[in-house]
Backbone as a ProteinNet text record, in pm:
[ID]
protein_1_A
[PRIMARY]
XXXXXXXXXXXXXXXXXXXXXXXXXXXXXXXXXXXXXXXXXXXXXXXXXXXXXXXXXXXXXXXXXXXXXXXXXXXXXXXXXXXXXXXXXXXXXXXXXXXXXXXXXXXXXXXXXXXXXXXXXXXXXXXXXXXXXXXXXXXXXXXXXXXXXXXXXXXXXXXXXX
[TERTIARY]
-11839.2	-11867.4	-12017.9	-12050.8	-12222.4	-12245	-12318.9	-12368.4	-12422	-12514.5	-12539.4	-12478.4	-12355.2	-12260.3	-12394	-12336.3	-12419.8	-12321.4	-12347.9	-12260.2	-12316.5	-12292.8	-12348.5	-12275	-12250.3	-12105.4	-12180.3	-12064.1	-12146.2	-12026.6	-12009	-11881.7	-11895.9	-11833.8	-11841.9	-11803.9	-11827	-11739.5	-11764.1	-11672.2	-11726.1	-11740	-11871.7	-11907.8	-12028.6	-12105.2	-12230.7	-12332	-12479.3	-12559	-12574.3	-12614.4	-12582.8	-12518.8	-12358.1	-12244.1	-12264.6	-12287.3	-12306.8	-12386.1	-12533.4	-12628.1	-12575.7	-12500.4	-12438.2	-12334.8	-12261	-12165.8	-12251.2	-12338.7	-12354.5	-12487.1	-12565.6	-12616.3	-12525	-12414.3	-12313.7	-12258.4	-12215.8	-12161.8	-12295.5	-12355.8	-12506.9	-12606.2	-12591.1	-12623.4	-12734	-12889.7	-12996.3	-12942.4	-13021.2	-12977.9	-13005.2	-12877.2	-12942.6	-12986.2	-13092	-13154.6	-13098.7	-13044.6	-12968.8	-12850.1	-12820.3	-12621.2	-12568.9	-12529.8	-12496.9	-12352	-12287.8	-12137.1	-12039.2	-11897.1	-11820	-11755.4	-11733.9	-11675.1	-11683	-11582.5	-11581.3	-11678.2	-11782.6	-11857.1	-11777.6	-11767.5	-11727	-11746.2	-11855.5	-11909.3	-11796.6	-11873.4	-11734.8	-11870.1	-11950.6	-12001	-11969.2	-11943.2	-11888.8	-12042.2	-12128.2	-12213.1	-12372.9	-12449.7	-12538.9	-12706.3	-12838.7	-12888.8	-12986.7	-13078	-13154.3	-13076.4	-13152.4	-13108.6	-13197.2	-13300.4	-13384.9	-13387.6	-13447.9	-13484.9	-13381.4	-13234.9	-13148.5	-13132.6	-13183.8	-13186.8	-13117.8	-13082	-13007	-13004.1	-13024.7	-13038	-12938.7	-12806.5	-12692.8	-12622.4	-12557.4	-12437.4	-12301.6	-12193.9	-12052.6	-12135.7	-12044.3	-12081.9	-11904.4	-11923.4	-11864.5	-11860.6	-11724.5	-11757.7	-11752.2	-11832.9	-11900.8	-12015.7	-12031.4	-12149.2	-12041.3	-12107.8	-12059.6	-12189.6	-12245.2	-12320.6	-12308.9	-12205.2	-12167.8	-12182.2	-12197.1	-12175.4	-12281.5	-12218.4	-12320.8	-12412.3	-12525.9	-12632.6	-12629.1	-12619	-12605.3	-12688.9	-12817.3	-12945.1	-12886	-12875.7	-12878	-12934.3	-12865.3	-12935.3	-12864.5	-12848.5	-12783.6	-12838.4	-12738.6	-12768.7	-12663.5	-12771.4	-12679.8	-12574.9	-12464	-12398.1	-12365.1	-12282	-12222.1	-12121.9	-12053.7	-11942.1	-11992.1	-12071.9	-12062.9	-12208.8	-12174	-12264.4	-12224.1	-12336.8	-12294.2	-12365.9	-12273.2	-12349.8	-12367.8	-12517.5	-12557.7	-12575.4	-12535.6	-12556.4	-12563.1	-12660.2	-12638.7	-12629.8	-12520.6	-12449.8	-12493.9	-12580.4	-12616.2	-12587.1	-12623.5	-12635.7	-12738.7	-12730.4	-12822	-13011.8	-13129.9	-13182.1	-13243.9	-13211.5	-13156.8	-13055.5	-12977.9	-12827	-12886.9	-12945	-12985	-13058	-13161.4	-13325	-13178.9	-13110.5	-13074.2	-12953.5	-12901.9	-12793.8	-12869.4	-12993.7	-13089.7	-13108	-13137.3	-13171.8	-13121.6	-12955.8	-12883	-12823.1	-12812.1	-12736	-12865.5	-12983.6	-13101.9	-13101	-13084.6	-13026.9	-12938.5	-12851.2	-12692.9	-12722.5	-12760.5	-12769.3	-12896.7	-12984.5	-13073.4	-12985.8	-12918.4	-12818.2	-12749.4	-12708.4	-12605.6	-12688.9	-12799.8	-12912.7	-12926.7	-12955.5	-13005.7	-12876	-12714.8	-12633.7	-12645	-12646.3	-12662.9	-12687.2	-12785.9	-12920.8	-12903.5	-12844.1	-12813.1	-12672.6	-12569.5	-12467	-12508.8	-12601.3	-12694.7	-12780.8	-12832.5	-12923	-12870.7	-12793.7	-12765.6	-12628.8	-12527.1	-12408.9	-12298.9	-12342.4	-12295.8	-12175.1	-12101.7	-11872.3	-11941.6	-11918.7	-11920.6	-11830	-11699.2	-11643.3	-11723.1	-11838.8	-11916.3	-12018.4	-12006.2	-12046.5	-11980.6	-11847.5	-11766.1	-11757.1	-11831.3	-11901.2	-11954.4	-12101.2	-12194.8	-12096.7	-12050.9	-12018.2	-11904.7	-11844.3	-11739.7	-11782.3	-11911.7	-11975.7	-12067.1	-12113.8	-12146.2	-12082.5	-11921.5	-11822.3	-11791.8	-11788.7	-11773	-11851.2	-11988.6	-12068.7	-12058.5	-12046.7	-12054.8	-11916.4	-11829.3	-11698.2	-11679.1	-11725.8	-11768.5	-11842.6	-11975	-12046.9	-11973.9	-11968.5	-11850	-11720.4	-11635.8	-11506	-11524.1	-11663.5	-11712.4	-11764.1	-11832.1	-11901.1	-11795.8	-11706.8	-11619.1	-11531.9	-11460	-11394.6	-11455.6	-11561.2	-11645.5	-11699.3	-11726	-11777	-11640.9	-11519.7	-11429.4	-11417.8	-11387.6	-11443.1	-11484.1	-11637.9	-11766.3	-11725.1	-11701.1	-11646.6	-11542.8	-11400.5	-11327.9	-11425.7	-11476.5	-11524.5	-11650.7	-11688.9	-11748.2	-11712.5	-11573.4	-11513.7	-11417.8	-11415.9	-11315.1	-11380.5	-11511	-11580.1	-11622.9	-11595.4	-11640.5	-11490.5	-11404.5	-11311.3	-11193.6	-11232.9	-11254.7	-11081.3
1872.5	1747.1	1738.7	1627.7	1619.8	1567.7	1615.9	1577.6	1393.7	1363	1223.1	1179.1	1110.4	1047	999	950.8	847.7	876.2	793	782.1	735.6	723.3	678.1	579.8	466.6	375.2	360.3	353.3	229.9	145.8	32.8	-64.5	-171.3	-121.2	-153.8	-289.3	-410.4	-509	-581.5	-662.2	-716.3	-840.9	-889.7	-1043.4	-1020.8	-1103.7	-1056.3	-1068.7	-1024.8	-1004.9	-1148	-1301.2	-1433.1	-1445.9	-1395.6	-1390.5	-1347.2	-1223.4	-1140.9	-1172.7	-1185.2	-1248	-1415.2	-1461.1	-1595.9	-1572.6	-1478.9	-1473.2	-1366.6	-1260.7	-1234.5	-1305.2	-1417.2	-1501.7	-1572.3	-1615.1	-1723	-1633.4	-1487.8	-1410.1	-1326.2	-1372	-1311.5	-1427.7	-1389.9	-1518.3	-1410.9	-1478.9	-1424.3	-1347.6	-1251.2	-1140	-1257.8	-1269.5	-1336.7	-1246.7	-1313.6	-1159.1	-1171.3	-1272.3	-1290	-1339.4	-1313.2	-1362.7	-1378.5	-1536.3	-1570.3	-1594.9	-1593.5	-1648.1	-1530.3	-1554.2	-1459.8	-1503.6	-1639.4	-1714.7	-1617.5	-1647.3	-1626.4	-1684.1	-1637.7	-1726	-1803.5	-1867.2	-1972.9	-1983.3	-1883.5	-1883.4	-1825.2	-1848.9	-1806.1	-1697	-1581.3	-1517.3	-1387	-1307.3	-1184	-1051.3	-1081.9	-1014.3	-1073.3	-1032.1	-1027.3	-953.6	-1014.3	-969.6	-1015.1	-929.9	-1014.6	-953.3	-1057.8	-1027	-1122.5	-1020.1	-1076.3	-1002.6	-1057.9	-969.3	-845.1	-868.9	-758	-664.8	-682.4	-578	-649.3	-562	-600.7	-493.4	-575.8	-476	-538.4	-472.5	-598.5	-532.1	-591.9	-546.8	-608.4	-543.8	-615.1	-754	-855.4	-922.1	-884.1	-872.9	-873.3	-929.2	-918	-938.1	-849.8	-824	-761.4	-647.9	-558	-453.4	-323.9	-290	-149.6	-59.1	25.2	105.9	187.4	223.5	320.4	218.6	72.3	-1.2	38.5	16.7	98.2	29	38.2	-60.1	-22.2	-80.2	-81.3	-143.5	-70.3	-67.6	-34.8	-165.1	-149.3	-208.7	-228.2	-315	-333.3	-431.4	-511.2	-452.4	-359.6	-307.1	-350.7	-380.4	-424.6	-314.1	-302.5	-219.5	-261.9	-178.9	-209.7	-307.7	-282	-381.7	-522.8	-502.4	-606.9	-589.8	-532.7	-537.1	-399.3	-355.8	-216.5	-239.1	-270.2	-231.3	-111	-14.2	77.7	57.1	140.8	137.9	250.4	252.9	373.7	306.4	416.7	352.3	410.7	367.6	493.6	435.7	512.6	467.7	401.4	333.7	218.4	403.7	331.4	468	463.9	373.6	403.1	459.6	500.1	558.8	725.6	686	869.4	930.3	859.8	875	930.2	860.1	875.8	977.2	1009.1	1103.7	1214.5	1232.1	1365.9	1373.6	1323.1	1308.1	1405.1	1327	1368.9	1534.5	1535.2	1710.7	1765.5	1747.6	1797	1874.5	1781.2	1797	1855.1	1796.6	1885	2035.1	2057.4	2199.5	2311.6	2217.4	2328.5	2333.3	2269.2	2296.1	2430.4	2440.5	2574.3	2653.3	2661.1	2771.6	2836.3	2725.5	2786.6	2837.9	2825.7	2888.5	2985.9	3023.3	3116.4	3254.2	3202.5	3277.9	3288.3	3212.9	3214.5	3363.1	3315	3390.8	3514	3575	3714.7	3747.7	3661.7	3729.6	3732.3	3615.9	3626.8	3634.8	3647.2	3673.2	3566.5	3449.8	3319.1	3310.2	3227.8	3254.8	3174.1	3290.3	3208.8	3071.4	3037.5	2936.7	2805.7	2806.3	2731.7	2615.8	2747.9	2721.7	2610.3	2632.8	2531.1	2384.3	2349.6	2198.2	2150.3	2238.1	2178	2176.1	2304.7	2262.2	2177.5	2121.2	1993.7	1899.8	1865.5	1713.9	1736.4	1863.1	1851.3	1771.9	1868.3	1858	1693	1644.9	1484.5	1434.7	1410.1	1334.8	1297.3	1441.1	1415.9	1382.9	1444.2	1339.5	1209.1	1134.2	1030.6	986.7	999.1	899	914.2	1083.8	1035.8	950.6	946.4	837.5	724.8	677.3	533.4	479.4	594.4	544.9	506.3	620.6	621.4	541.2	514.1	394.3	224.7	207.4	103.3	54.8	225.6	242.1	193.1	220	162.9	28.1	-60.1	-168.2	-251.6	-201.1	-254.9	-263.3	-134.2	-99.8	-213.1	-188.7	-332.1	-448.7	-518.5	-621.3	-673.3	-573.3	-608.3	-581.1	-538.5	-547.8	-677.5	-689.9	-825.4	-965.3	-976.7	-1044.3	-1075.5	-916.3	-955.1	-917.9	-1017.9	-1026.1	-889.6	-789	-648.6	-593.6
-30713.3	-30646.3	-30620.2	-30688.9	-30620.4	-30447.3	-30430.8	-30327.5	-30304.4	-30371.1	-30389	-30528.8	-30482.4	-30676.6	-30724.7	-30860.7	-30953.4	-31107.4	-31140.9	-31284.5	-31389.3	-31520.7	-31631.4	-31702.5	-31707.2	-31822.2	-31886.9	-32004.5	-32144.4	-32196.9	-32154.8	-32228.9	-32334.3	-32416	-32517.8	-32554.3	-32664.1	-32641.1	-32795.3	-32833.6	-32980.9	-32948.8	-32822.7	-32788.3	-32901.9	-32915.4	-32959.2	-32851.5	-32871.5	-32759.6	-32668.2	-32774.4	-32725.6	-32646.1	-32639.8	-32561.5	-32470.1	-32455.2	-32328.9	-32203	-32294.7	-32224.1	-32129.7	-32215.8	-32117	-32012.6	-32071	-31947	-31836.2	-31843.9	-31747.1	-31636.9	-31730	-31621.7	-31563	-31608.8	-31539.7	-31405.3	-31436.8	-31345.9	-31236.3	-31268.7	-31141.9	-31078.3	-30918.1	-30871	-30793	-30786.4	-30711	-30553.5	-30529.4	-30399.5	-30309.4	-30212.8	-30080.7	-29978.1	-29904	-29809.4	-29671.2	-29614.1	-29483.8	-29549.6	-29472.3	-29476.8	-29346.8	-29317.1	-29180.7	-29217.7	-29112.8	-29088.7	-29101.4	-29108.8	-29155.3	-29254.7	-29301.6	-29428.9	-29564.8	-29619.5	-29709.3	-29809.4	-29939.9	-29996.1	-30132	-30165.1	-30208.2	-30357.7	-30410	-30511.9	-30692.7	-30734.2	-30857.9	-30955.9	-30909.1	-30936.9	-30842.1	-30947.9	-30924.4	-30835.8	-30928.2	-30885	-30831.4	-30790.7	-30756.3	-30782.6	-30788.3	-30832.9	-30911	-31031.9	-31137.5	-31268.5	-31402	-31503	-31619.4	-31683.3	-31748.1	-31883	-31976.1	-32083.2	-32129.6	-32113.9	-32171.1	-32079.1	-31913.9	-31850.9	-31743.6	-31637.4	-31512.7	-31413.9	-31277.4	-31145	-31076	-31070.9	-31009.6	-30891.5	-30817.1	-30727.6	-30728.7	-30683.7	-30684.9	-30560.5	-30531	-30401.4	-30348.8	-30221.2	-30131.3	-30014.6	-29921.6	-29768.9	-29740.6	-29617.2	-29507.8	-29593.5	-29528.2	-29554.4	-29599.4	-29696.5	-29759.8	-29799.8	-29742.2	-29797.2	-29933.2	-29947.8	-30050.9	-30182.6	-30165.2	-30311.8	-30428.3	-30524.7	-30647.3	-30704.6	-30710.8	-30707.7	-30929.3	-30952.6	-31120.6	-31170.8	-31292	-31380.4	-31462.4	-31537.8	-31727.6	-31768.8	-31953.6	-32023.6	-32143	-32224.1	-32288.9	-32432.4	-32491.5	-32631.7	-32780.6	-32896.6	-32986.1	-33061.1	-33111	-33176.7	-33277.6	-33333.3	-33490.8	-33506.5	-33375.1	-33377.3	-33255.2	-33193.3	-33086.4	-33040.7	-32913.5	-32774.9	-32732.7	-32658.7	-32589.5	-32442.5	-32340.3	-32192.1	-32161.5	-32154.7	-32082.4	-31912.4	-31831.8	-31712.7	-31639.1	-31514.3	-31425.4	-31315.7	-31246.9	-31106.1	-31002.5	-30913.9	-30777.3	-30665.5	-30563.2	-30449.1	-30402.4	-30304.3	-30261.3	-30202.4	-30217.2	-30172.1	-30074.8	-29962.8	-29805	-29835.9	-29817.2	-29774.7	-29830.5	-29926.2	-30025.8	-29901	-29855.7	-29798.2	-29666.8	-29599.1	-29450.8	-29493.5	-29593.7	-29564.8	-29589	-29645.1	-29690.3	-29572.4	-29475.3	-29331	-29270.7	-29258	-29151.4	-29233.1	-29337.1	-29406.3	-29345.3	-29379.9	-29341.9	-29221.2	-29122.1	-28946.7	-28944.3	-28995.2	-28980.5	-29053	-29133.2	-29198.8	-29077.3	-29065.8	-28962.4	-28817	-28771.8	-28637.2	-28693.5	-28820.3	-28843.7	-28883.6	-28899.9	-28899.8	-28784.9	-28704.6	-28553.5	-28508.3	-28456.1	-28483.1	-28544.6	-28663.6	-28688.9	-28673.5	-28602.3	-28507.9	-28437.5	-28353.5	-28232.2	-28215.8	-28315.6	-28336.1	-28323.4	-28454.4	-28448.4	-28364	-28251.5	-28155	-28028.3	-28006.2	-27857.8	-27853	-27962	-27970.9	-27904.5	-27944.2	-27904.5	-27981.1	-27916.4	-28016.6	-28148.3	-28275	-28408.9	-28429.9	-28333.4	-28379.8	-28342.1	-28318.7	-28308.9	-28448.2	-28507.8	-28657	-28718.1	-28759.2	-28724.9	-28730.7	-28593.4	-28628.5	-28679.2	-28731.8	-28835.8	-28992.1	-29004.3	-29154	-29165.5	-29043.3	-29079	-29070.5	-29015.6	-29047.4	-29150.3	-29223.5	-29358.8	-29419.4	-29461	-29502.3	-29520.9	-29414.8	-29371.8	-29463.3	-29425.8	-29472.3	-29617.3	-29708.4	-29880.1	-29904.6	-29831.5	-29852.2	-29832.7	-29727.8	-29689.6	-29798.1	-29848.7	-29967.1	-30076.7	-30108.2	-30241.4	-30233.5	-30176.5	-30141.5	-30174.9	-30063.3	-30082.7	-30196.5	-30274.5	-30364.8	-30477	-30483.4	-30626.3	-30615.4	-30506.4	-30458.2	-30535.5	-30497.2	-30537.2	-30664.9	-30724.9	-30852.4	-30944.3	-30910.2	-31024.9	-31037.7	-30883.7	-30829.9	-30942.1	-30921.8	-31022.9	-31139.2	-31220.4	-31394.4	-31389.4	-31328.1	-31377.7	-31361.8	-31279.7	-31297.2	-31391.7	-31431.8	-31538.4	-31682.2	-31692.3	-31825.7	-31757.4	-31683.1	-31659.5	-31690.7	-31684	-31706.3	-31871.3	-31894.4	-32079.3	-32158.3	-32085.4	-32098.8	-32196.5	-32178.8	-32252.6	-32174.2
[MASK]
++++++++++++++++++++++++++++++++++++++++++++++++++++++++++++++++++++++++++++++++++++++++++++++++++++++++++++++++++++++++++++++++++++++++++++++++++++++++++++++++++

C-alpha cells in the first residue's frame, strides 16, 4: 500500500481524436472558485477544469467537499485503432503537503515515546496511539482516494461512450 495513492490509466476508444476532443469540451466546464448554496448544480458536465491543446487538468464535480478526489493530468493520444486517453490520477497537493504534516507529527510523538519508554520506563502500551492514527491516516487517504478514483475511470469511459 502506498502511502500517498496515485495511479496511471490509459483508455482506449475507437472515437477519433475530432471526437474525443468534442465530447470532452462538452463534458468540462471551467473550475468554479466559490461555491455558494447547497443545491444541487444543474449542469450536464461531468467534470471540471481546463482542456486545451490535447491536454487536460480535470476533476469529477461533485456535491459537497471531498479531499481525497483525484485531480487527473492527461492528454489526448492518437492510436491505431482510435484515440488513446493517457492519464495520471493524484491527490489534490494540499492534502499531500498536510498529511506529510500530520505522519510527520504523528511519527515524531512515537519517537519521543519511544524514548521515553527506554529512559524513563513509561507503560509501552502507550505507543499504541501513535501507530493507530498512523495507521488511520494512510488508510483514510487510500479508501478515499480509490473509492473516487474508480468514480472518475467510469465516468470518463461513460462519457466516451466505451
Amino acid at each position: 500500500m502506498k502511502i500517498i495513492p496515485s495511479d496511471k490509466i490509459e483508455i482506449l476508444t475507437t472515437l477519433s481524436n475530432q471526437e474525443v476532443r468534442k465530447i470532452l469540451k462538452e463534458n468540462i466546464r471551467p473550475k468554479k472558485v466559490l461555491k455558494f448554496g447547497f443545491s444541487e448544480s444543474q449542469d450536464k458536465e461531468l467534470f471540471e477544469g481546463k482542456f486545451e491543446q490535447d491536454r487536460f487538468e480535470i476533476q469529477r464535480i461533485i456535491t459537497g467537499r471531498n479531499s481525497f478526489l483525484p485531480q487527473i493530468k492527461g492528454q489526448i493520444q492518437p492510436n491505431i485503432n482510435g484515440t488513446k486517453l493517457v492519464a495520471d490520477l493524484k491527490v489534490h497537493r494540499f492534502v499531500i503537503v498536510f498529511m506529510l504534516f500530520w505522519l510527520t507529527f504523528i511519527g515524531l510523538a512515537f519517537i519521543i515515546g519511544i524514548i521515553g519508554v527506554i529512559n524513563q520506563g513509561t507503560n509501552p502500551l502507550f505507543l499504541i496511539f501513535p501507530l493507530i492514527m498512523i495507521g488511520f491516516g494512510i488508510g483514510l487517504i487510500n479508501y478515499g482516494f480509490n473509492s473516487q478514483k474508480e468514480k472518475s475511470i467510469n465516468d470518463l469511459k461513460k462519457i466516451l461512450n466505451k
